[in-house]
C-alpha positions as CSV (number, residue, x, y, z in Angstrom):
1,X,48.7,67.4,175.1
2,X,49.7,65.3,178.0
3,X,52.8,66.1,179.8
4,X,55.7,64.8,181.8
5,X,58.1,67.2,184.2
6,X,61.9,66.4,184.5
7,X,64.4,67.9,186.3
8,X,68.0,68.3,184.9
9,X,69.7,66.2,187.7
10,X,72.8,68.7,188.4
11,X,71.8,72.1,187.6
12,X,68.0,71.3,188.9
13,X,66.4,73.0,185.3
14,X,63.0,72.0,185.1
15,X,61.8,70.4,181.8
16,X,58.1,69.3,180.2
17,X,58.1,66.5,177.2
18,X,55.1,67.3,175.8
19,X,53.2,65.0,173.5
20,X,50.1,64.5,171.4
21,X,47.1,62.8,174.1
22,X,45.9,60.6,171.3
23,X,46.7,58.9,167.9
24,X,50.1,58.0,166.9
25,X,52.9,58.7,169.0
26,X,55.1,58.4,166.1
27,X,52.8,61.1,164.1
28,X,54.4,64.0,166.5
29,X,57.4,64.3,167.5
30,X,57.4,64.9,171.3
31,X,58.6,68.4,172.2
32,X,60.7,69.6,174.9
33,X,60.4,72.4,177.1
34,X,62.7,74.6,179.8
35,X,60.4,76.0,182.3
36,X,61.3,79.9,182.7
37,X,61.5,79.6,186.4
38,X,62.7,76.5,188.7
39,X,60.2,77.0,191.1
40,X,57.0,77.1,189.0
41,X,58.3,73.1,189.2
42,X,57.3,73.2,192.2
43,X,53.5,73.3,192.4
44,X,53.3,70.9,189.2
45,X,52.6,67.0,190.0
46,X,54.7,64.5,188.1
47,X,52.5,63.9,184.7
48,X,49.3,65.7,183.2
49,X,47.4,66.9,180.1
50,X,47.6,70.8,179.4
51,X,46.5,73.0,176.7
52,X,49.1,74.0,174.5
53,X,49.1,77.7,172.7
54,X,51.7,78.6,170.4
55,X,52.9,78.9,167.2
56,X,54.8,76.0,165.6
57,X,57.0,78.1,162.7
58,X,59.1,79.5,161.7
59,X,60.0,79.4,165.8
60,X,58.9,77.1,167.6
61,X,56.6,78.9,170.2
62,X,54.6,77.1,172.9
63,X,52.9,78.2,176.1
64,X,51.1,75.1,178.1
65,X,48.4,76.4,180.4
66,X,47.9,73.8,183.7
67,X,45.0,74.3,186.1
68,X,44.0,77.4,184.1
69,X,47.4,79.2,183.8
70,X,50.0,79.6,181.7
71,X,53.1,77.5,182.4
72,X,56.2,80.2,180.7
73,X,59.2,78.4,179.3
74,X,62.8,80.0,178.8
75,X,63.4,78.6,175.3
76,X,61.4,77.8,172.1
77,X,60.6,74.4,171.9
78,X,62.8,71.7,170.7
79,X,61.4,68.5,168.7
80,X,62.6,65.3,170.4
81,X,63.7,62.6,167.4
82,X,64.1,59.9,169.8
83,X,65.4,57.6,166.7
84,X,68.6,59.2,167.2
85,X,70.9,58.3,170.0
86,X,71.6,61.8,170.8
87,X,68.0,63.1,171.7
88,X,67.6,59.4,173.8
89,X,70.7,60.7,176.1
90,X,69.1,63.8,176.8
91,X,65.8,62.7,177.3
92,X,67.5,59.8,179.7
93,X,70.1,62.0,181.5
94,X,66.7,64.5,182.3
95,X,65.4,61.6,183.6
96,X,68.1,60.8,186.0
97,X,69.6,57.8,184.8
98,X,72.9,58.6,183.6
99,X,75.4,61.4,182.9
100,X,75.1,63.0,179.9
101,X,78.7,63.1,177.8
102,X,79.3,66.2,175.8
């Protein structure tokens, strides 16, 4: 799956949208991810592919491995539905553009 890394722009949480490399983006959903650790940010660049491990139910369960090891993540997965204004906040606001409203 390729990825993208985005940084919650307050509290500095470290995020990965991950989403299928090829076919239909509209086919899966892309996923989001809390890295377990800020700092493991750190030695990631900006965008990438990684293989993803994990088990999709009944929790959503995903370890992407980078450069051979396993990138840990705090929470299971979350399915982005980026037709719906609420999940194209959050994905914004991690991108820095604009406050997210509770």
């Amino acid at each position: 799956m390729r990825w993208l890394l985005l940084r919650e722009p307050h509290a500095g949480e470290a995020y990965l949208v991950l989403y299928k490399a090829d076919g239909e983006p509209d086919e899966v959903p892309p996923m989001l991810l809390r890295l377990a650790k800020k700092q493991h940010a750190r030695r990631l660049p900006p965008a990438g592919v990684a293989n993803v491990h994990g088990l999709l139910r009944p929790i959503t369960v995903l370890v992407p491995w980078i450069d051979g090891a396993p990138l840990w993540t705090r929470d299971p997965a979350t399915a982005l539905d980026l037709t719906t204004g609420r999940d194209r906040r959050r994905l914004t606001y991690l991108k820095g553009s604009e406050p997210q409203s509770r």
